[in-house]
N, C-alpha and C positions, 0 to 999 in steps of 0.2 A: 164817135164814141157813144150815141146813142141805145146801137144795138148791139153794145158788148155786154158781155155774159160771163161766168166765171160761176166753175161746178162747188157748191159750198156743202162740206158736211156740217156744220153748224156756226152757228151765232148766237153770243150770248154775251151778256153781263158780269162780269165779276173782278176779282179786289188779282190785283197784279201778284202773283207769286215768286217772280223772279226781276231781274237784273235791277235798274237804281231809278224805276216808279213801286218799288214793290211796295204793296199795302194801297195802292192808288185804283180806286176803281175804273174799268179797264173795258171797253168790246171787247170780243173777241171774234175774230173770222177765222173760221178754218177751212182751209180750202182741201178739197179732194185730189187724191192721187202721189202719188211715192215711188218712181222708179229704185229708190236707195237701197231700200229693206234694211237699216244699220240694224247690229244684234241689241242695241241699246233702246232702239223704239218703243216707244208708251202709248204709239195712236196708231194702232196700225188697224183701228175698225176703218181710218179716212184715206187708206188703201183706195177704197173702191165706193160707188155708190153717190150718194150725195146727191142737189136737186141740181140745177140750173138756174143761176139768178141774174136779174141783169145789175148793171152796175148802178143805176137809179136805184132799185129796190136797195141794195146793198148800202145804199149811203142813206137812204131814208132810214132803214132801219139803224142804222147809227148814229143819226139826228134825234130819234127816236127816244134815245137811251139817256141822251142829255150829261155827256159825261167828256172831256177833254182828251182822254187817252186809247187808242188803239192797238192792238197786235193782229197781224196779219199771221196765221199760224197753219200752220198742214198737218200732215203729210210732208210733203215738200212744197211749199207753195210759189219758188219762183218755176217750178216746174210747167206752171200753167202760163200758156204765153200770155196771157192777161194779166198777171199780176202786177206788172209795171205799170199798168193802165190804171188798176185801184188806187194803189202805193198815191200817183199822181194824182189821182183824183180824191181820195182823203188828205191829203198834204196840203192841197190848193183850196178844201175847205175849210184848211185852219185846224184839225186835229192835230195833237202830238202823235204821229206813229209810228210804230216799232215794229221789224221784220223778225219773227222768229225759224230760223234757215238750219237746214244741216252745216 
């Protein structure tokens, strides 16, 4: 698990907008890539692109933030065969997180 990686178009901080943490501040990961296309899409810039992080960085930078709540978000993020790896590895450090999925 050391040298897993997972392509992120962003990371960031902010107040939960949706389901029942809403107003709860919040990580956010958004992972790259979307085979779906739905006509409904609102991120379709995390299409394509995004850097390469490893899973360390990814949870540091989440420790970082000092905050209880997570979303794992894409694109389609279970689409990356890593993301079950995150999911497990944020859960097992005691984060609340939430999968935002098609």
């Amino acid at each position: 698990m050391a040298d897993t990686t997972l392509r992120i178009t962003e990371m960031f901080l902010s107040l939960q907008g949706e389901s029942s943490t809403v107003g709860l501040p919040t990580v956010f990961i958004r992972l790259t890539g979307c085979p779906l296309r739905c006509h409904y899409c609102d991120t379709e810039y995390a299409f394509h692109g995004g850097e390469t992080k490893s899973l360390k960085e990814i949870l540091g930078y989440v420790q970082s933030c000092g905050v209880r709540h997570v979303t794992v978000t894409g694109g389609e993020p279970l689409a990356q065969k890593n993301c079950l790896l995150l999911l497990e590895a944020l859960c097992d450090a005691g984060w609340d997180v939430s999968l935002e999925t098609s």
